[in-house]
N, C-alpha and C positions, 0 to 999 in steps of 0.2 A: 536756637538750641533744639525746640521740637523739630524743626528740620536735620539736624543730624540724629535723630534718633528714629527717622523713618514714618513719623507720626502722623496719620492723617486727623485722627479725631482729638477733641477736648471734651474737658466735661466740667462744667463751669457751675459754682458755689460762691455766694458771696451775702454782700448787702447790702441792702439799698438799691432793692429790683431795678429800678427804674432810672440810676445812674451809675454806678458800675457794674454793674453785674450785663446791665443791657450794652452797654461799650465797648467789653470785654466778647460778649457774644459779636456784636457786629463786627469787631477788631478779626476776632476770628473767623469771619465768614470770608471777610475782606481780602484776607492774607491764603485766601484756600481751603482752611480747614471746618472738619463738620463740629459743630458744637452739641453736648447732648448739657440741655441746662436741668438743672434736679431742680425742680418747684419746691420741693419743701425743705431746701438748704438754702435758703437764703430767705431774706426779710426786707420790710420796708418801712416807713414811716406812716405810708397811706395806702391801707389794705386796696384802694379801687386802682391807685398807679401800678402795685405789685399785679393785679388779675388783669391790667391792661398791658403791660408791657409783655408779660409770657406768652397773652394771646398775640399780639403781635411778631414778636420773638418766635414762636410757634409757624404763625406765617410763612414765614421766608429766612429768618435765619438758625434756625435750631430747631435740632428736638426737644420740645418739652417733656418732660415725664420727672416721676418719683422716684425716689430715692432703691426705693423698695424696686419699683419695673426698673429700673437699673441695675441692681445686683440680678434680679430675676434676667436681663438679656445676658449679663455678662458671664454668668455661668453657663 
């Protein structure tokens, strides 16, 4: 479906940083597309796997950034 709408980016929100949310990023790195994940739209059970997985995620497959620096690029 993002592929018939021409889409290269996602922008990924969820819960439970550290297993879907981070699946979802990879899933889309995977398949081509850039992921921009919003750090403080999503939650976790264990605040050290949530600040470990964005760093990672951050790494190599996504932008990290706030909710807020996201309305801020996209205007």
């Amino acid at each position: 479906m993002l592929n018939s709408f021409k889409a290269d980016t996602v922008v990924i929100a969820g819960t439970v940083t550290q297993i879907c949310v981070e699946e979802t990023v990879r899933q889309a790195f995977h398949h081509g597309f850039k992921a921009i994940v919003l750090r403080d739209c999503m939650s976790s059970f264990k605040p050290q796997l949530h600040e470990a997985t964005l760093k990672n995620l951050n790494m190599k497959f996504g932008a990290v950034v706030s909710s807020e620096e996201f309305i801020e690029l996209a205007t």
